[in-house]
C-alpha positions, 0 to 999 in steps of 0.5 A: 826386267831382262830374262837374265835378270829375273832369273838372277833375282830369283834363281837361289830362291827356287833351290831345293837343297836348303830343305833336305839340309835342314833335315839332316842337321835334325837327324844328324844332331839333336835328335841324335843327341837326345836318342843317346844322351836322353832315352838311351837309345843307343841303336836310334842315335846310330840310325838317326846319325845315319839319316843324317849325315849323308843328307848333310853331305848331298845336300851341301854337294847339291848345293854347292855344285849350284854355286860352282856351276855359278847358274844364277850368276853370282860369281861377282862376290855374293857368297863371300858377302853374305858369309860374313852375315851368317859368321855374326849370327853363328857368333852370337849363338856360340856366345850364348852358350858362353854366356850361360857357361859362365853363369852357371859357373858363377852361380856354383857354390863350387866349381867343378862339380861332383863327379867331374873326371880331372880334364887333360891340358895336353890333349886340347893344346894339341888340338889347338896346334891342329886347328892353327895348323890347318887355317895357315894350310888354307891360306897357302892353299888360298895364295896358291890359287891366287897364282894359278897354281891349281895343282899346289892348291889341291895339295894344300886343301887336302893338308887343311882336309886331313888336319880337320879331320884329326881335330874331329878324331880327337874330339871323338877319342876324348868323348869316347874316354870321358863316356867310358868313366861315365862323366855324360852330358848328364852327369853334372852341369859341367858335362852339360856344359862340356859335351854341349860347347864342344859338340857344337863347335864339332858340328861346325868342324864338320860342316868346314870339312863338308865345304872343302870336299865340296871344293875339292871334287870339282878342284880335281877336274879343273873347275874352281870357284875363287869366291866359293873358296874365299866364303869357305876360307873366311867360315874356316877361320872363325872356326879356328877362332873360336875354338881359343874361346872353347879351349879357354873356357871350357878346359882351362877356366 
């Protein structure tokens, strides 16, 4: 076997970011969620979410600037080829949550229960506008690239960017008002429910908006990976497809 081959059999194997992301998805999410939620450990959840989202950050930078700099040699496809495997395990994790919904929710002799505050319709249909929004603007961002129109592609990222983020400052303008009337994830099993389908597909949001400053820092200095944009593209899209599944569910069920 060539150097250049056993090199790009085992150049991914020896990353180190793998290891500090997944402390930082520890600190950034459950332990942050159990300081507050669990122990009332307001001050420990604001620390731990202060762990955890600059090490969730470096680490997809680092590891991002590995696929870019294409060291390994994958620039023939293989992150978009592989996102499609881990979309189905991301999947079949929203369904379980789903799924242990919709049993509770059956199994209720009544539905909601006590203690549950009323639930907005226009909010998440706003937010369902936003979340469309922003998978259209990546995918002109996407044909923009395809027509060597770096500067339009930058402009349309940044729109998918700033449409991401107002879906997140919703999600946290809602928590915050439904917190403030004291329906917490531990009110009932509907805030169980809530704070727990929404929370984790928040988390994805984030990751999304990880990935596309990830993209977009090199963008602005000329440097643009057409398959590391399609795999972050394709994660985007199911995001946005299974928000239908949330807000369907989760509000309007």
């Amino acid at each position: 076997m060539s150097d250049h081959s056993s090199e790009h059999a085992h150049g991914w194997e020896t990353s180190p970011w793998p290891l500090p992301l997944a402390f930082g998805i520890l600190f950034l999410i459950p332990l942050s969620f159990s300081f507050h939620f669990v122990y009332g450990k307001s001050l420990l959840a604001m620390m731990s979410l202060g762990i955890g989202v600059p090490m969730v950050l470096i680490s997809v930078a680092g590891w991002t600037r590995e696929s870019l700099e294409d060291k390994y040699g994958w620039s023939s496809g293989y992150i978009v080829g592989a996102m499609p495997f881990f979309i189905v395990a991301e999947a079949f994790i929203f369904i379980a949550f789903l799924a242990a919904y919709w049993v509770i929710k059956l199994s209720a002799t009544a539905w909601p229960p006590p203690g549950t505050p009323e639930f907005p319709i226009l909010v998440p249909i706003i937010m369902t506008i936003i979340l469309v929004s922003s998978s259209v603007t990546i995918h002109v961002a996407e044909e923009r690239l395809d027509h060597d129109d770096q500067a339009g592609f930058v402009k349309w990222l940044v729109a998918t960017i700033v449409l991401g983020a107002v879906f997140l400052g919703f999600t946290a303008m809602e928590w915050s008002h439904f917190i403030h009337e004291g329906f917490v994830v531990g009110t009932n099993a509907k805030g169980t429910v809530f704070y727990s389908i929404t929370g984790f597909h928040a988390s994805h949001v984030f990751v999304g908006l990880a990935i596309f400053f990830c993209i977009l820092f090199p963008a602005l200095g000329g440097k643009i990976s057409k398959p590391f944009v399609q795999a972050g593209s394709i994660y985007w899209h199911f995001v946005d497809i299974v928000w239908f599944f949330v807000v369907s569910q989760v509000y309007f069920w």
